[in-house]
C-alpha positions in Angstrom: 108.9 111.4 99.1 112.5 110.0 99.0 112.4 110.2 102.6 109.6 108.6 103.0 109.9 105.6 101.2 112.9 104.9 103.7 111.0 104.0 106.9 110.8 100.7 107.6 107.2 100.0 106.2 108.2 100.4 102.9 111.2 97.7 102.8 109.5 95.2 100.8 109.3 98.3 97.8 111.9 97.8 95.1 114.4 100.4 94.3 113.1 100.0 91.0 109.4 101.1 92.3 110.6 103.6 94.6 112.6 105.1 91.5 109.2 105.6 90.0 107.4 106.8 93.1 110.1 110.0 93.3 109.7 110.6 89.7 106.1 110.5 89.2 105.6 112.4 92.5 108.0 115.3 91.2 107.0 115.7 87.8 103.0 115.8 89.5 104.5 118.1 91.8 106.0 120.1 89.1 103.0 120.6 87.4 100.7 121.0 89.9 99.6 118.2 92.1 100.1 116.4 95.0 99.6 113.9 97.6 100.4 115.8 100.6 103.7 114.2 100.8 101.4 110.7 102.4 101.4 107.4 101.9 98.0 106.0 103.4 96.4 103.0 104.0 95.6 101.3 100.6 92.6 99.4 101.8 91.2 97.0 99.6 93.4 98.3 96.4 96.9 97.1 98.0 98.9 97.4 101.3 99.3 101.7 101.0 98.4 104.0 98.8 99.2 107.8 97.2 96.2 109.8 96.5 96.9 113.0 93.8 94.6 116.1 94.0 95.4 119.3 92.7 97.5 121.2 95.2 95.5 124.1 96.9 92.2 123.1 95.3 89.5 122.8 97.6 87.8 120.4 95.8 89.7 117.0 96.6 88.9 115.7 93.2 91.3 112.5 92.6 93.6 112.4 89.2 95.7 109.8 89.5 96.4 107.2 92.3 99.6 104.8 93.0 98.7 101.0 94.6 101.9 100.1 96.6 101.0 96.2 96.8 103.9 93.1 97.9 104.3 92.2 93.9 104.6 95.2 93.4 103.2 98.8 92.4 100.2 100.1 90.4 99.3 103.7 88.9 95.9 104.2 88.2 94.6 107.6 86.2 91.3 108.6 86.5 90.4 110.1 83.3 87.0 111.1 81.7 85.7 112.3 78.5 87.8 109.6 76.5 86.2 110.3 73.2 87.5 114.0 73.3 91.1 112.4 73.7 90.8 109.6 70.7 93.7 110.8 68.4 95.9 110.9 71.2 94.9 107.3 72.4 94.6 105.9 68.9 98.5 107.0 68.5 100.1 106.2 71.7 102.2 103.5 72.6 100.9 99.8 72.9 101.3 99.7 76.7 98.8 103.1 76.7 96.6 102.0 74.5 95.8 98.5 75.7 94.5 99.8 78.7 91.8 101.7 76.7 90.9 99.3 74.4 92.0 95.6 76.1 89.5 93.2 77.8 91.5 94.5 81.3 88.1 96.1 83.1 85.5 95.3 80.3 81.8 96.1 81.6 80.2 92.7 81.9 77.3 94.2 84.0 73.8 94.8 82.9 73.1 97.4 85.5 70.8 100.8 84.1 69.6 103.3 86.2 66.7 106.0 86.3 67.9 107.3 82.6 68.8 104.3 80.9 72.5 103.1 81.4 75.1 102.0 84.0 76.3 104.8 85.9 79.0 102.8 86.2 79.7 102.3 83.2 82.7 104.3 80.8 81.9 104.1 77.0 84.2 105.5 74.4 85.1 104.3 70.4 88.5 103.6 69.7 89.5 102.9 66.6 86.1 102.9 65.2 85.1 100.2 67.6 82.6 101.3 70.7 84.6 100.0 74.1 82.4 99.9 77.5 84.7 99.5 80.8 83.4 99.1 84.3 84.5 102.3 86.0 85.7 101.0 89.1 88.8 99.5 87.9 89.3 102.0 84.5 93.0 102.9 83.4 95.4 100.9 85.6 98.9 100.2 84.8 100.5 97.4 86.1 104.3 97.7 87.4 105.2 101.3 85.8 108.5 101.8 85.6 110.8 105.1 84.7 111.4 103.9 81.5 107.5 104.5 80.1 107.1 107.6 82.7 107.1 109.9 80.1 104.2 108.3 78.4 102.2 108.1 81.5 103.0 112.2 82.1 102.2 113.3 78.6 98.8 110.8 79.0 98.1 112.9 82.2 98.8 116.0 80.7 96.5 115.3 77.5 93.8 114.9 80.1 94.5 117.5 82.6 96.5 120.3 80.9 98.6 123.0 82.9 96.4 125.9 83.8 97.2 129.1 82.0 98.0 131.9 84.4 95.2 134.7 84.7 95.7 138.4 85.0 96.5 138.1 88.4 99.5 135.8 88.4 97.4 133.2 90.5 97.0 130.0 88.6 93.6 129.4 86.8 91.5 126.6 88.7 89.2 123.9 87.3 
């Protein structure tokens, strides 16, 4: 990824932001996932982009993006099942928890579908208060840096634990 990050392209990146690219991209790696070591167009979310499956999975199912934009970068988990993770939420640090329970990505949409609800739409209680977010834009963090990296890993980890190895030595998959 180190290399990577070098070419050309990438020159408007801070050293800072590329610090955290590296270390995010190892620890994933380390645990797991990947993003095929690319960096792809980033569309409508910013100028590139790092998509992170789980490596060897055939299902490309998406965990956790990074938005390389010109003010700079953008990590974006894409966690579900937020109720069965309360405690953890309700206890983490400020920068965690605001992006749970702040006005960043409220629902504002009174869309409902063939059974009732938004199939947009991500509800959860926090702190005893019901929170509904608008799914497209759910759990971003703005300018990580390496200084809250553990926070973001052990947030990732809380929602997608390491696989316990089976009686074959292969890894257990999802």
């Amino acid at each position: 990824m180190n290399e990577i990050l070098q070419e050309e392209r990438f020159h408007f990146v801070s050293d800072e932001d590329k610090a955290f690219i590296v270390a995010f991209d190892d620890e994933l790696t380390r645990i797991g996932y990947d993003c095929g070591d690319t960096i792809g167009n980033g569309y409508c979310w910013g100028k590139y982009m790092l998509i992170y499956t789980r490596t060897g999975a055939r299902s490309k199912q998406v965990y956790a993006r990074i938005y390389i934009r010109e003010n700079g970068i953008l990590l974006r988990l894409f966690l579900n099942g937020i109720d069965k993770h309360r405690e953890f939420i309700e206890k983490a640090p400020a920068y965690i928890k605001e992006v749970f329970t702040g006005e960043q990505a409220d629902c504002k949409y009174d869309r409902v579908d063939e059974n009732g609800g938004c199939r947009f739409r991500k509800s959860y209680t926090i702190d005893g208060r019901l929170i509904e977010k608008c799914n497209g834009i759910t759990f971003e963090f703005y300018h990580p840096n390496l200084q809250k990296l553990n926070d973001y890993l052990a947030l990732f980890s809380e929602f997608f634990p390491k696989k316990k190895l089976v009686a074959t030595g292969r890894k257990a998959t999802a």
